[in-house]
C-alpha positions in Angstrom: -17.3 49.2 -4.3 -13.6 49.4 -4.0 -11.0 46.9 -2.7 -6.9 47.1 -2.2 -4.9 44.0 -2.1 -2.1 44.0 0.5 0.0 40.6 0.7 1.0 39.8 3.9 3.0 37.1 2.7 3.0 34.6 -0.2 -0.3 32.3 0.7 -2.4 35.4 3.2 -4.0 39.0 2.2 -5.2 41.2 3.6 -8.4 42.8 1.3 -9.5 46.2 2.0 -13.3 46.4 0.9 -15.3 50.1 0.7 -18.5 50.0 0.3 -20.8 53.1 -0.7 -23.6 54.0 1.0 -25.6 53.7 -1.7 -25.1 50.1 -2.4 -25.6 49.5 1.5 -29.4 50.7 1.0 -30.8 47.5 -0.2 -29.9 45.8 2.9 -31.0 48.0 4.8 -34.3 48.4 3.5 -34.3 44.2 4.2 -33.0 44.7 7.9 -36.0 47.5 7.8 -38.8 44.9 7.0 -37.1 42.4 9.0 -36.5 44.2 12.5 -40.4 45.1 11.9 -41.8 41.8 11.8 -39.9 41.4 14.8 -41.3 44.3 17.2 -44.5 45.3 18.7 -45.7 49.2 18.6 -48.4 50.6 20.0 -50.1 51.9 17.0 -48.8 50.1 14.0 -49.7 46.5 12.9 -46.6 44.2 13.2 -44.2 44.7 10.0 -46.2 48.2 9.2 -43.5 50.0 11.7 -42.1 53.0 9.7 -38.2 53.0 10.0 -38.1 56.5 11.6 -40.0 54.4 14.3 -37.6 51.7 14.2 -34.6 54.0 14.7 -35.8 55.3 17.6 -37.6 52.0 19.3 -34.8 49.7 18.3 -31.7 52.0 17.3 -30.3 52.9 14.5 -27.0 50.9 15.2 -29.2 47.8 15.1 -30.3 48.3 11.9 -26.6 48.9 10.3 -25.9 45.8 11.8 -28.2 43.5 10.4 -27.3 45.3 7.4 -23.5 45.1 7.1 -24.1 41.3 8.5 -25.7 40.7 5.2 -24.1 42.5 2.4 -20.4 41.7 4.0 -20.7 38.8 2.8 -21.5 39.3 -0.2 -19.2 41.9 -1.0 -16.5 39.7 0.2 -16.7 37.5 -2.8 -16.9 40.3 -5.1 -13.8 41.6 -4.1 -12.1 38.5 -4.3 -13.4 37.3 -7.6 -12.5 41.1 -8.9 -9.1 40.7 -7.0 -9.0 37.1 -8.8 -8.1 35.5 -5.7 -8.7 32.3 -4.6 -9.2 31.4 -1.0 -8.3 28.0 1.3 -10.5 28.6 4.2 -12.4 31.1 5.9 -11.6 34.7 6.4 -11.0 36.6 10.0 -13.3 39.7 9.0 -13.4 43.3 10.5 -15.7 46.1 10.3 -13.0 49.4 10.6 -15.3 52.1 9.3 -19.3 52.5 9.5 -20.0 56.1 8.4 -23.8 56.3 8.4 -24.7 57.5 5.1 -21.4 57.5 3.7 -19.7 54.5 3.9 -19.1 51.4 5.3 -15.3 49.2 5.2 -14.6 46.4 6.2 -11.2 44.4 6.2 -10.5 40.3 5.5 -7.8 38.2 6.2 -7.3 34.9 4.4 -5.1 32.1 2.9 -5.0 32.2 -0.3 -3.8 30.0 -3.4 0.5 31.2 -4.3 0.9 32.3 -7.3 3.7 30.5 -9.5 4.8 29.8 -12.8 3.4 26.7 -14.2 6.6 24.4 -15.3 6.4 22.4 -18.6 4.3 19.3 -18.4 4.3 17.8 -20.9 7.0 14.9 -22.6 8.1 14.6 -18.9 10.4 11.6 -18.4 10.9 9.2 -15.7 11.9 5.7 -14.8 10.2 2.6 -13.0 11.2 -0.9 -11.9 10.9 -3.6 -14.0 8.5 -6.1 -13.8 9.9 -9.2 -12.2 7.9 -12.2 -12.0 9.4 -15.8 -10.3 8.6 -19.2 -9.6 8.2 -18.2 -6.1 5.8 -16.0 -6.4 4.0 -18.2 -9.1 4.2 -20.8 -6.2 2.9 -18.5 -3.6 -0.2 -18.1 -5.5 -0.5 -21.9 -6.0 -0.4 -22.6 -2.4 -2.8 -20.0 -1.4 -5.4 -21.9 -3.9 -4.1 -24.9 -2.2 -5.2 -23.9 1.3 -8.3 -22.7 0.3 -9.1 -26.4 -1.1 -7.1 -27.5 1.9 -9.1 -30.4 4.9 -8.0 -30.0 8.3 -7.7 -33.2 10.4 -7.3 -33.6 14.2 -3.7 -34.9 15.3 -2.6 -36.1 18.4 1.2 -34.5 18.4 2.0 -31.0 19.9 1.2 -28.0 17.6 3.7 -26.6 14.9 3.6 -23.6 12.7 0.8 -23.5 10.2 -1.1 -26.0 12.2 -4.7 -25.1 13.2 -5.2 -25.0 17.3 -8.7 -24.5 19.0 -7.8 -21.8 22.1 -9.4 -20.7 25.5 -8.0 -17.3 26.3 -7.9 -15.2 29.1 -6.3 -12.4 30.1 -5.9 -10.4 33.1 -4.1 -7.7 35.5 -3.4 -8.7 39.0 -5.3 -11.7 38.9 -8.3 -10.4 37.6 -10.1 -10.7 34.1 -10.1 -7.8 31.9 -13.1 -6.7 30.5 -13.2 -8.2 26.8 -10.1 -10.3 27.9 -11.5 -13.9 27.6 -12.7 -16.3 25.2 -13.4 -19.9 24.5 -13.3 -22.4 21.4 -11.4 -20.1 18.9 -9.7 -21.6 15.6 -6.1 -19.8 15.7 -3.3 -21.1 12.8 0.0 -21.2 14.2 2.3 -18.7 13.4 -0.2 -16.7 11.8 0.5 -13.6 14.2 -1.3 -10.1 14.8 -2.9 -11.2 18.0 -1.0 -11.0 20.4 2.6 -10.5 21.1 3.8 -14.0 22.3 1.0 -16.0 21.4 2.8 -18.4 18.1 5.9 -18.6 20.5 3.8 -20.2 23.4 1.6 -22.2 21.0 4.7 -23.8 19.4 4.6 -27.3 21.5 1.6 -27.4 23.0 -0.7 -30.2 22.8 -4.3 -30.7 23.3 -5.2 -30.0 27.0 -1.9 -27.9 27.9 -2.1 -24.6 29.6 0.4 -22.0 29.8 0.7 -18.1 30.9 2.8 -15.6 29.3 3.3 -11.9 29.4 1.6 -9.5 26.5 0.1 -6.4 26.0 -3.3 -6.0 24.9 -4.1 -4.4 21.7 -7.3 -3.1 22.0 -10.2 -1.6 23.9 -10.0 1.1 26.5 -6.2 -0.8 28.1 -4.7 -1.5 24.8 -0.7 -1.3 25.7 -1.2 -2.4 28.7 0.7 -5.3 30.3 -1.4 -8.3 30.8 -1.0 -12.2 31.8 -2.2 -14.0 29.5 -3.5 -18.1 29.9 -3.7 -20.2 27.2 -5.3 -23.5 27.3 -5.5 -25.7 24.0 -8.2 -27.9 23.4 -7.3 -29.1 20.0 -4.6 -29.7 17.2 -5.6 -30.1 13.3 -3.2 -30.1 10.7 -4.2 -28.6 6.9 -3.8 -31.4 4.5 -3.4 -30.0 1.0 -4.6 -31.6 -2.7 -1.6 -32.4 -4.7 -1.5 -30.0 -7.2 -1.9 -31.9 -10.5 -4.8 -32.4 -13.3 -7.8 -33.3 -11.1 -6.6 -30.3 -9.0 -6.6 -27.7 -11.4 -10.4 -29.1 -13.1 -11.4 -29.2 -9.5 -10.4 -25.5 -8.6 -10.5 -23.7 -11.8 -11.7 -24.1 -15.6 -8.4 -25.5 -17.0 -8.2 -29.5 -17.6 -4.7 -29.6 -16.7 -2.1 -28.1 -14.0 0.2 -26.8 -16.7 -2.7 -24.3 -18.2 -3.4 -23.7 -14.5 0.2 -22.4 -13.7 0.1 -20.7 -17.2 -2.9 -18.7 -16.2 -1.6 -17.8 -12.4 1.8 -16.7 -14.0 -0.6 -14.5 -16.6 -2.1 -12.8 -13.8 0.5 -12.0 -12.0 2.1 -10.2 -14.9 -1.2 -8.3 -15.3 -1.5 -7.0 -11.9 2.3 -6.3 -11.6 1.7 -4.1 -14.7 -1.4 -2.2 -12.7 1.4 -2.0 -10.0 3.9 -0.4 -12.7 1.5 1.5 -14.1 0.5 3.4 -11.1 4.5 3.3 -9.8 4.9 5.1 -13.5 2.2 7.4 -12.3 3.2 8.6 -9.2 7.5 8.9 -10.9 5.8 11.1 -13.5 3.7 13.2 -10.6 7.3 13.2 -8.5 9.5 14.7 -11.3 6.8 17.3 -12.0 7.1 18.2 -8.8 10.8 18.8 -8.9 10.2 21.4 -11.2 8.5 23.9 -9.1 8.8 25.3 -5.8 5.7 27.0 -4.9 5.6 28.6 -0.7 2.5 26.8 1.1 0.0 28.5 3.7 1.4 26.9 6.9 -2.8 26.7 8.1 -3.6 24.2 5.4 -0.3 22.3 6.3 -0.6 21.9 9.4 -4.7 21.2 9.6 -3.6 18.5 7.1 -0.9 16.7 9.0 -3.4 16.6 12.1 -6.1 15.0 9.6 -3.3 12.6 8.5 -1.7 12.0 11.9 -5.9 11.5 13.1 -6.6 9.1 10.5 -3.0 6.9 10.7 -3.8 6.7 14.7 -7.5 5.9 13.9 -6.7 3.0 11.6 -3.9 1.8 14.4 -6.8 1.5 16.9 -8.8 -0.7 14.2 -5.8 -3.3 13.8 -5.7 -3.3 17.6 -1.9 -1.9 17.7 -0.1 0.8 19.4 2.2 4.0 17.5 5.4 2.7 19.2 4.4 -1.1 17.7 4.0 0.3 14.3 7.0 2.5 14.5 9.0 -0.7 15.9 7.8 -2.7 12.9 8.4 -0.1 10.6 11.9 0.7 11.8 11.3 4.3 12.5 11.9 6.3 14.7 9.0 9.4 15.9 11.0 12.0 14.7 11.2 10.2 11.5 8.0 9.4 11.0 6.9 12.9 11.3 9.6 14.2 8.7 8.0 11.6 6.6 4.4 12.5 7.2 5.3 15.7 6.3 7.4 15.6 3.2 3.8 13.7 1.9 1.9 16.1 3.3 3.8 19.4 1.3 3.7 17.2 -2.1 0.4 16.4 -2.1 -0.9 20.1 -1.2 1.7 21.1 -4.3 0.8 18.7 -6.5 -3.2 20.2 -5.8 -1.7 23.3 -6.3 -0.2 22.5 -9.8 -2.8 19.8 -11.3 -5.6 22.8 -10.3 -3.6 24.9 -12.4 -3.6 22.5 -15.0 -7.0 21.7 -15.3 -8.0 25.1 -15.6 -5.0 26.1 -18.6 -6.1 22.9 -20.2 -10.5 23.9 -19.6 -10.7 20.5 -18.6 -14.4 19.7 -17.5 -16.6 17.6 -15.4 -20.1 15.8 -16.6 -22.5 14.2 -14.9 -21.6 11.1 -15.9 -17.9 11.9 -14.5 -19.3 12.6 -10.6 -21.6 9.8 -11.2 -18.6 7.4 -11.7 -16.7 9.1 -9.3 -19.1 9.1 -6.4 -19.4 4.9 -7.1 -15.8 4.2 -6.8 -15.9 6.9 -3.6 -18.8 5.0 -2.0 -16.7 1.3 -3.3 -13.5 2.8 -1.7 -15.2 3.4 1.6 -17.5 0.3 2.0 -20.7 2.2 1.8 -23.8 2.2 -0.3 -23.2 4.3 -3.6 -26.6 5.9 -3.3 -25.8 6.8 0.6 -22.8 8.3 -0.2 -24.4 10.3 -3.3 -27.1 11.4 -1.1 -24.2 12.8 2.1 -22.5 14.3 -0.3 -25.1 16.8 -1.9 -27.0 17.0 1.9 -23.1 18.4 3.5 -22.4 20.3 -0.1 -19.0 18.3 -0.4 -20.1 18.0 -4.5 -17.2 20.9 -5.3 -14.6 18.9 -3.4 -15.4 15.7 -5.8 -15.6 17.8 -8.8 -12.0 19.2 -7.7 -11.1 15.6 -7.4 -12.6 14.8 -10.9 -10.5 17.9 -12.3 -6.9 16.7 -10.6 -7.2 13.4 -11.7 -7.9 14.2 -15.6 -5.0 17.0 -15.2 -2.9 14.0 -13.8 -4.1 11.5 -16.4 -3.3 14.3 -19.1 0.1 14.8 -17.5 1.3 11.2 -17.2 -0.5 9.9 -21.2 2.2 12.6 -22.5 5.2 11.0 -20.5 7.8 8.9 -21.4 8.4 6.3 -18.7 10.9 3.5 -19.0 11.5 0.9 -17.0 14.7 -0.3 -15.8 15.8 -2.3 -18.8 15.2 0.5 -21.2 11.6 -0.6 -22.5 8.6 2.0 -22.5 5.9 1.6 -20.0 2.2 2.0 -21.8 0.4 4.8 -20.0 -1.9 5.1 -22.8 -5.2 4.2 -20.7 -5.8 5.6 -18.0 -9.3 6.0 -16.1 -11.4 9.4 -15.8 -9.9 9.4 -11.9 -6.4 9.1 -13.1 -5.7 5.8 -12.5 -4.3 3.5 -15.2 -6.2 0.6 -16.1 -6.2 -2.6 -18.5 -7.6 -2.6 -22.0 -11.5 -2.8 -21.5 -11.3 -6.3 -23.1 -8.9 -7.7 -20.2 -11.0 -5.8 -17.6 -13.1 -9.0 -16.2 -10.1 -11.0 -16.4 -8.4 -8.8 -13.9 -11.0 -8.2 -11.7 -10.7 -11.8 -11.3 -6.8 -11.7 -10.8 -7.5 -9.0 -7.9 -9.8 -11.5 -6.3 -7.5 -14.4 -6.9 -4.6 -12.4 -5.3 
């Protein structure tokens, strides 16, 4: 076999593939034995047909079919593993020459991974914010264990932010109810907002047996966006009393004896998970200055099949919270246009930094284990909210086992990449980066590890 290389640009060949005749003949000996089980002669028990039989019942074309449609293939990763090129997706493949006999060629189109010059990676330096912990925030935490302890009780004085209502709702569109648009006896807090548009600002006032109609929009089912009336009748008004916040609190809600050791310990995880947060900011300013340092041309295809996955998934998730694109962008303070230039700048880094931390892992011979995908594929299945043996079991039935080991590869490049950087924060003082997990995410000592799952429940 022989095969010719022509680049058609930076991320697409086109590969020129002959194949000899020779090397053609055990496929065609299968499409043979194949094409007679198929076929009934008169004479010959079924897959005893001799081929010179075949040629002339069936056609010899039929048979170089079958044939080429099986070694194509085949040849088609030889080439490119000779070649050593890598491709992104599937090829557009064309037989040009069948010469029975002689020869058969056959052409492919594909993206393929750009080549480039791997930059320096390591002793990269970068810079983070510092980690800024205040009273307020200490206090924030304090009144969110508060309000869980927190009693409601039933007041007879028009309704106020953070107060608890009980609602009938119903909404509808000249006159009548839409479908989905009513209910009765629901617990709302006041001011809470992400309902719907109007709702804490008609609330605020109302007492128990007041009605009123406003103007909204629905945000979700098949008329999300559209313009609705919306009746509101309040059947109740609590108010959340809080516990003081002093020693019988804190022995009450926690293991500490006294509200000084409980503020201690809120302010102590705060400072752990603002050092996750730093530690993963350091991670993704050691990614971004890496990527600085190389400019590699990307297969437009893979772009552009990536932004529709993104753009699918952003307007996916949008449905779920029950708001609209032009909501989001409002709250966001973008514009369309922006928001697309921002989706795609994110887009191009992350297919570059694939590009590079591929490249890495393969200079460095990083590997996978078992143990590795095991871990992976639990914090996969943990990520998306399904059963880690489920997930294990979709993944090997839809062959997606490559794409996690990939993952598994980028992430110990990454992890490699970012354990040799220098990252500072604001004040001059060096951020440690020394742990970091097999997925390349940056973790606490293995002692503190309980403690801060507990401080990412508490939070």
């Amino acid at each position: 076999m022989k095969s010719a290389v022509e680049n058609l640009n930076p991320t697409r060949v086109k590969l020129t593939v002959e194949v000899p005749f020779e090397e053609l003949k055990p496929s065609l000996d299968a499409a043979y034995k194949k094409i007679a089980q198929q076929i009934n002669v008169p004479g010959f028990r079924r897959g005893k047909v001799p081929a010179a039989v075949i040629d002339r019942q069936v056609g010899r074309g039929a048979v170089l079919n079958e044939a080429i449609n099986e070694i194509v293939p085949a040849k088609y990763m030889e080439a490119l593993e000779a070649n050593e090129l890598e491709p992104l997706a599937q090829p557009e493949i064309e037989v040009t020459k069948l010469e029975d006999n002689d020869l058969v060629e056959f052409v492919a189109e594909v993206d393929v991974k750009p080549q480039f010059e791997l930059p320096a990676y390591d002793g990269l330096e970068a810079e983070v914010e510092d980690i800024v912990i205040t009273d307020a925030d200490v206090e924030e935490q304090v009144q969110a264990l508060r309000e869980r302890f927190g009693t409601l009780v039933d007041v007879e004085r028009p309704a106020a932010d953070g107060d608890f209502v009980t609602i009938d709702l119903r909404a509808a569109q000249d006159g009548e109810t839409v479908e989905g648009g009513e209910v009765s006896g629901m617990s709302y807090k006041v001011g809470r907002g992400g309902m719907l548009d109007g709702l804490d600002e008609t609330l605020a006032g109302m007492s128990a047996g007041d009605e009123k109609t406003f103007s909204s929009e629905l945000v979700g089912g098949d008329l999300v966006g559209e313009p609705v009336e919306v009746t509101v009748k309040v059947t109740g008004v609590q108010e959340q009393q809080l516990p003081e916040f002093d020693d019988e609190f804190a022995q009450l809600a926690s293991e500490f004896d006294t509200a000084e050791e409980l503020t201690a310990d809120v302010r102590e995880r705060l400072g752990r998970g603002k050092r996750l947060e730093q530690a993963a900011a350091a991670r993704d300013a050691v990614l971004e200055v890496l990527l600085e340092k190389v400019s590699i041309p990307l297969p437009e295809t893979v772009v552009t099949d990536e932004l529709n996955s993104r753009r699918a998934n952003v307007e996916q998730q949008l449905v779920f919270s029950g708001t609209t694109m032009e909501k989001y962008l409002e709250d966001e303070g973008q514009t369309l246009e922006e928001f697309e230039a921002d989706l795609d700048r994110r887009v191009r880094d992350a297919i570059t930094a694939q590009f590079i931390l591929d490249k890495v892992a393969k200079a460095e011979e990083i590997g996978v284990d078992q143990n590795d995908l095991s871990q992976h594929m639990v914090m996969r299945a943990q990520q998306s909210g399904q059963d880690p043996q489920e997930f294990a079991n979709h993944m090997f039935e839809h062959n997606h086992i490559p794409e996690l080991v990939q993952e598994i590869l980028r992430g110990k490049a990454l992890a490699q990449i970012v354990e040799s950087a220098t990252v500072k924060d604001a004040s001059g003082n060096v951020v440690d980066l020394k742990n970091l997990r097999p997925d390349g995410t940056i973790g606490e000592p293995a002692d503190e590890a309980a403690a801060e799952e507990e401080a990412g429940e508490e939070a």
